[in-house]
N, C-alpha and C positions, 0 to 999 in steps of 0.2 A: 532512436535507441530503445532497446525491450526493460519495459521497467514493472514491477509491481508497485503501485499506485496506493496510498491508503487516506479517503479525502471524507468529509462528511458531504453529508445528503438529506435533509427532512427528516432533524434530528437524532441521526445516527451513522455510523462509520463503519466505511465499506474496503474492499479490497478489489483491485480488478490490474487487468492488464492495461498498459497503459495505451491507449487510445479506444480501448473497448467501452460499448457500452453495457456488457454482461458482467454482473457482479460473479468475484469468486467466492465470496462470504460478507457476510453484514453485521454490524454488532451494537448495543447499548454501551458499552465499554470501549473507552477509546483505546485503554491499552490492551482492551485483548485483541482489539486489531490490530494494533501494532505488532505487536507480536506473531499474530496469525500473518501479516504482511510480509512481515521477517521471513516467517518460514517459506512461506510460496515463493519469496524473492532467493532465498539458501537453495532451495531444491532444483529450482529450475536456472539456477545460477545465473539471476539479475542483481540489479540493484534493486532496494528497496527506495522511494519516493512518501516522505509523508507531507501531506499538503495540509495549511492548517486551515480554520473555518473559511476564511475569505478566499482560498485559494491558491495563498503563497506557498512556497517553497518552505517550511520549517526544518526538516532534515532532508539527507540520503547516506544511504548505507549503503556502500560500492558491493558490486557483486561478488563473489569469492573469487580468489585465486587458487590456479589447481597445480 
């Protein structure tokens, strides 16, 4: 399933598609990736995935309905 991804990495939190290894954006601020995850996952109408430091599953944000 196509999800935008928002997970840390060497001390900072990234965005990317999920199984990709190209970031879509990087940040200092977790919740501005969050947020910036939010939107890439609204636009392109996925779900959004926020993974916490170690990896797990902390939330998801179902993809819109149209």
């Amino acid at each position: 399933m196509d999800a935008v991804e928002t997970y840390r990495r060497r001390n900072m939190w990234h965005n990317r598609m999920r199984g990709e290894a190209t970031d879509l954006s990087s940040h200092v601020v977790r919740s501005q990736a969050i947020a910036e995850g939010r939107l890439w996952a609204r636009t392109r109408g996925l779900e959004h995935v926020v993974l916490a430091s170690d990896g797990s599953v902390e939330s998801v944000t179902p993809a819109p309905t149209s």
